[in-house]
C-alpha positions, 0 to 999 in steps of 0.5 A: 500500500502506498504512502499517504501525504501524512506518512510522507510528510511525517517521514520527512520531518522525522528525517530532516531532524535526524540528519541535522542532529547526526551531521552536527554531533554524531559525524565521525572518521574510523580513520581520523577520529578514533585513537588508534595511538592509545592501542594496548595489545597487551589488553585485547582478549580472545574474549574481545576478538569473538565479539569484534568479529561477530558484531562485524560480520552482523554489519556485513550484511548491510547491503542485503539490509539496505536493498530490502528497506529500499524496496519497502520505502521507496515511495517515502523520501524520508523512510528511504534517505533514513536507510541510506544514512544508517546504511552509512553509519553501520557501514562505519561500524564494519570498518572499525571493527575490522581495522581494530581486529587487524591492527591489534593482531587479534585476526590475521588478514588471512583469518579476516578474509576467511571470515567474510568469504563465510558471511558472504556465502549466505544471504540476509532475508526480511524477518517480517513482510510490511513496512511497519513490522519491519519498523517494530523490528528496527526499534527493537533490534536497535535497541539490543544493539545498543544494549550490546554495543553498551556493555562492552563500552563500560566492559573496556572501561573497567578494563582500562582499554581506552581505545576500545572503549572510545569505538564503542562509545561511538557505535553505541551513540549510533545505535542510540540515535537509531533507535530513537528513529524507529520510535519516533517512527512507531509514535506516528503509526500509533497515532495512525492506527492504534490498534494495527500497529499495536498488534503488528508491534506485538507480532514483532516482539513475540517473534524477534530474533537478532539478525546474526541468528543462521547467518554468523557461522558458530553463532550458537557458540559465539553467544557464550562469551560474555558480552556478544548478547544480552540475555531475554530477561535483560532485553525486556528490562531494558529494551521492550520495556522501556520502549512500551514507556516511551510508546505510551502503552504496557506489557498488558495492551502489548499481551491484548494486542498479540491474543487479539491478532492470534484469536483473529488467525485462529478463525481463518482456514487452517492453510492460512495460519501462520507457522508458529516461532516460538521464542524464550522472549515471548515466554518470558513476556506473557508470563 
């Protein structure tokens, strides 16, 4: 369905913002700007490789992101100029994270190219089938991203890794800024429709995976070092929770919202039905 004169209007005040924010405060060089003087080999950490590693094959996936966002927004000038500055942005993710793996000695050259012949063997797919799944999706995925990209910044501090320390703090403060898009975002869809978006947000939750999930090879094993995710339980204190807050809406009407969307699929043909995808989220929400 295409955009209406309010959605565009909307999206491209919401965009306008947010470029001059981040062209004015949040602008910053992998090269120039990070202190790459202060590198301490003595400080890095397989530990600190594994999650460098993960968090840049994640980002490697940016042009398969991308394409699929543009296909989705290409009607909103807003929605579709957001895409190609996050575009920017992570892709600068990708390259701090891979001159901070090869400076430091944590990855060869060779071992890096064999880890992105890996990524590049396999394809990113759209988790979620319309436009406004997909910005419930980023409002939450930004937000365990910047919960992530937040726990290894203090980690590196207390561990005294300045440098490190500083590369997270700008990643974070991205994802941040990413995440306050979505919201904004979903402010407007709830305005729009209330109980559409209340419901498409609920599918979302209950449904949400992180992007790296079949794609980073050794994922499962990756999870098990300290600090390459966050557990369900600190996603929903700290993510869904307080994004509810932000919203204006709770748990209750996100739990209303999903029995009323599964009670309505429950009467259609069973050949319609959706396939389930249970997840330790969910679970831990409805509970």
């Amino acid at each position: 369905m295409s955009a209406t004169h309010s959605q565009r209007e909307k999206m491209y005040r919401a965009y306008c913002e947010y470029f001059d924010t981040a062209e004015k405060k949040r602008r910053w060089n992998p090269f120039n700007d990070v202190a790459w003087e202060k590198m301490n080999t003595a400080l890095n950490t397989e530990e600190d490789a594994v999650c460098l590693e993960t968090f840049c094959g994640v980002e490697l996936y940016v042009p398969d992101y991308t394409s699929n966002a543009f296909k989705m927004t290409r009607d909103l000038f807003g929605a579709a100029w957001f895409e190609a500055s996050w575009g920017y942005e992570e892709s600068k993710h990708a390259l701090v994270y891979r001159e901070y793996l090869i400076r430091s000695g944590l990855r060869t050259e060779e071992q890096y190219n064999a880890f992105e012949d890996h990524i590049f063997g396999k394809i990113w797919q759209l988790p979620f089938k319309t436009r406004r799944q997909m910005n419930c999706y980023g409002a939450l995925q930004e937000s365990a991203t910047y919960l992530i990209y937040a726990t290894q910044r203090d980690k590196a501090k207390e561990n005294g890794n300045e440098l490190l320390q500083q590369i997270y703090f700008l990643v974070s403060r991205d994802e941040a800024a990413h995440r306050g898009f979505y919201q904004k975002i979903l402010q407007f869809e709830l305005h729009e429709d209330p109980e559409g978006a209340m419901e498409d947000l609920a599918h979302v939750v209950f449904n949400f995976y992180m992007p790296g999930i079949g794609l980073i090879p050794e994922y499962d094993e990756r999870l098990k070092i300290s600090g390459v995710g966050v557990t369900p339980q600190y996603f929903l204190q700290h993510g869904v929770f307080p994004l509810l807050k932000a919203l204006g809406t709770s748990r209750a009407e996100l739990i209303k919202a999903y029995r009323r969307k599964q009670n309505r699929e429950a009467a259609k043909p069973t050949e319609e039905l959706p396939a389930a995808k249970p997840s330790l989220e969910a679970a831990q929400l409805a509970a």
